[in-house]
C-alpha positions in Angstrom: 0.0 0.0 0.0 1.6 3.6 -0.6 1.9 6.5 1.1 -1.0 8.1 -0.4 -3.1 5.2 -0.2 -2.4 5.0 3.4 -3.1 8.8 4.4 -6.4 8.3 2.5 -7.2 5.5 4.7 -6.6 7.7 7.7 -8.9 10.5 6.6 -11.3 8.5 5.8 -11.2 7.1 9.6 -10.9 10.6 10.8 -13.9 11.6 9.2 -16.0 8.4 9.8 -15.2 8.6 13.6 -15.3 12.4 13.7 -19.4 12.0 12.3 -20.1 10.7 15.9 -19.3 13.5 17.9 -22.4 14.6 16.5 -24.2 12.9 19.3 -22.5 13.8 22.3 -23.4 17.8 20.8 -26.6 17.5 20.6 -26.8 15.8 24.4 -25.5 18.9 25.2 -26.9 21.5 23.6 -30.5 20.1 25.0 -29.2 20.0 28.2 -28.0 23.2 28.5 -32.1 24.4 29.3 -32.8 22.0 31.8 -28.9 21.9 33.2 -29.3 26.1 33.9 -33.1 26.1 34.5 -34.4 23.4 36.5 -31.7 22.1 38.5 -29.2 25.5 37.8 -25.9 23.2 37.8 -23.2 22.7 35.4 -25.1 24.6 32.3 -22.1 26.4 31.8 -19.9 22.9 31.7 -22.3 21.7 29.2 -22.1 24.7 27.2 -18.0 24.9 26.8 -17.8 20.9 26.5 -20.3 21.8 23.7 -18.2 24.5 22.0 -15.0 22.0 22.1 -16.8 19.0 20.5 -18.4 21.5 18.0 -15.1 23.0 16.9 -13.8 19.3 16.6 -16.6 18.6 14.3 -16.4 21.6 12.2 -12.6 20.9 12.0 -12.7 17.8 10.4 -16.5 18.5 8.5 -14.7 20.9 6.1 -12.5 18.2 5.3 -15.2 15.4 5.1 -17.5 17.6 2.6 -14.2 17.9 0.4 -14.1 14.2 0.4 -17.6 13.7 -0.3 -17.4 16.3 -3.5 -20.0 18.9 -2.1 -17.4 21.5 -0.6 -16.3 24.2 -3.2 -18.2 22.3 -5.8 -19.4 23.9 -9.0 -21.8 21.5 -10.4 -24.0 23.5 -11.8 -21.0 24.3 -14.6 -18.3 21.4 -14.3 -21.6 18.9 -14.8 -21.5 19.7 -18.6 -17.6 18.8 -18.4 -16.1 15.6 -19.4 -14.9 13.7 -16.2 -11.4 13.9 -17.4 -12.0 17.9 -17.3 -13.6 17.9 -13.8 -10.8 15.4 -12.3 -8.5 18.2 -13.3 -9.9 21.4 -12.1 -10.6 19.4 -8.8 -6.3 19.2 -8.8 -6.0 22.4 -9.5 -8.8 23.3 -7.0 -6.9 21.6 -4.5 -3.1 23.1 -5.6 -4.5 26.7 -5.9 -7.1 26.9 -3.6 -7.1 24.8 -1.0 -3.7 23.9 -0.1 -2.4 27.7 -0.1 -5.5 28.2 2.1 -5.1 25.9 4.6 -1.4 26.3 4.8 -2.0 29.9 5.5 -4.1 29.5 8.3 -1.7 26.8 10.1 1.0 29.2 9.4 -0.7 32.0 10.6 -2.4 30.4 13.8 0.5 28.8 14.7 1.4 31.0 17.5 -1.7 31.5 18.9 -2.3 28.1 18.9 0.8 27.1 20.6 0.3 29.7 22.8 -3.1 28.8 24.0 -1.6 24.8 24.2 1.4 25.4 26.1 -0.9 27.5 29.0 -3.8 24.5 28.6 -6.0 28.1 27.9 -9.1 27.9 29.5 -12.7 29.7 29.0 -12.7 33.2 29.6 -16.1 33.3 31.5 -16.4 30.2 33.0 -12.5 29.3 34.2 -13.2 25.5 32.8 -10.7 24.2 30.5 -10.4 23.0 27.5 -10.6 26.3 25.3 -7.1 25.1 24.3 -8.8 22.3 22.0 -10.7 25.2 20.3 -7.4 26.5 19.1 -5.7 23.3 18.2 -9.1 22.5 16.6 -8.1 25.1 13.8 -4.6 23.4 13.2 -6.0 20.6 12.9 -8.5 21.6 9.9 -6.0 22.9 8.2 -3.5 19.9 8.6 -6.8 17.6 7.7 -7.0 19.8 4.5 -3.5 19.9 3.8 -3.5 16.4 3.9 -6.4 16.1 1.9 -5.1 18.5 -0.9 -1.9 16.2 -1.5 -4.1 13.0 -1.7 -6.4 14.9 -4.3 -3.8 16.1 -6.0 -1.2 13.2 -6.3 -3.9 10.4 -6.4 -4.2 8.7 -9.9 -7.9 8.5 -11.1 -8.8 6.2 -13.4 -12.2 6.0 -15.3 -13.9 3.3 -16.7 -12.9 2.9 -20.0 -9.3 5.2 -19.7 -6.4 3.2 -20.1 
């Protein structure tokens, strides 16, 4: 199996177990009412356990809609294109948009992100940690994407009936 082959595996089961945390965020975002106004505990907990799971999810979602080919898709056009046509501007999607993109915004976020992991930042109103994971949840799109980018790129694509 190759390299490429093998990072495509591991996004894939990124993405597959990242579509669960789905769940746990919606546990919480119900509990929130009752949590703050029938038994007025741990609302707040809820609320920033909520806003790290959901910045987890949206990390890896941008990522997963890329993989399923409805993220920057023009269908509406690139449906009249021949599939050889739309495997390429897909490559050249990924080299000239995506990949500058994300690479950007780890390059740029990178000291805020290390900052906020190296003090284990916490949530500004509450005290709770964990706000940390926010942060890192941005590297971590854009290292998803990266990733992502270089398998769309590099991948060979063969249709049926191309040699």
């Amino acid at each position: 199996m190759s390299l490429l082959q093998r990072l495509d595996r591991l996004i894939g089961s990124i993405v597959a177990g990242a579509k669960w945390l789905a769940l746990p965020l919606i546990v919480l975002l119900f509990l929130q009412w009752p949590l703050r106004d029938l038994l007025r505990l741990y609302s707040r907990e809820a609320n920033d356990l909520g806003q790290v799971i959901f910045a987890l999810f949206v990390a890896v979602s941008v990522t997963a809609a890329t993989r399923a080919g409805t993220h920057l898709s023009v269908d509406l056009l690139a449906r009249h294109y021949s599939a050889r046509t739309r495997r390429w501007l897909e490559r050249i999607g990924a080299a000239v948009g995506l990949l500058p993109w994300a690479l950007f915004v780890l390059i740029a976020g990178r000291t805020s992100v290390l900052t906020s992991l190296r003090d284990l930042e916490s949530f500004q109103d509450s005290g709770n940690p964990g706000y940390f994971v926010i942060k890192l949840a941005l590297s971590v799109m854009a290292v998803l994407v990266i990733t992502q980018a270089i398998v769309d790129i590099f991948r060979p694509r063969k249709l049926p009936g191309e040699m």
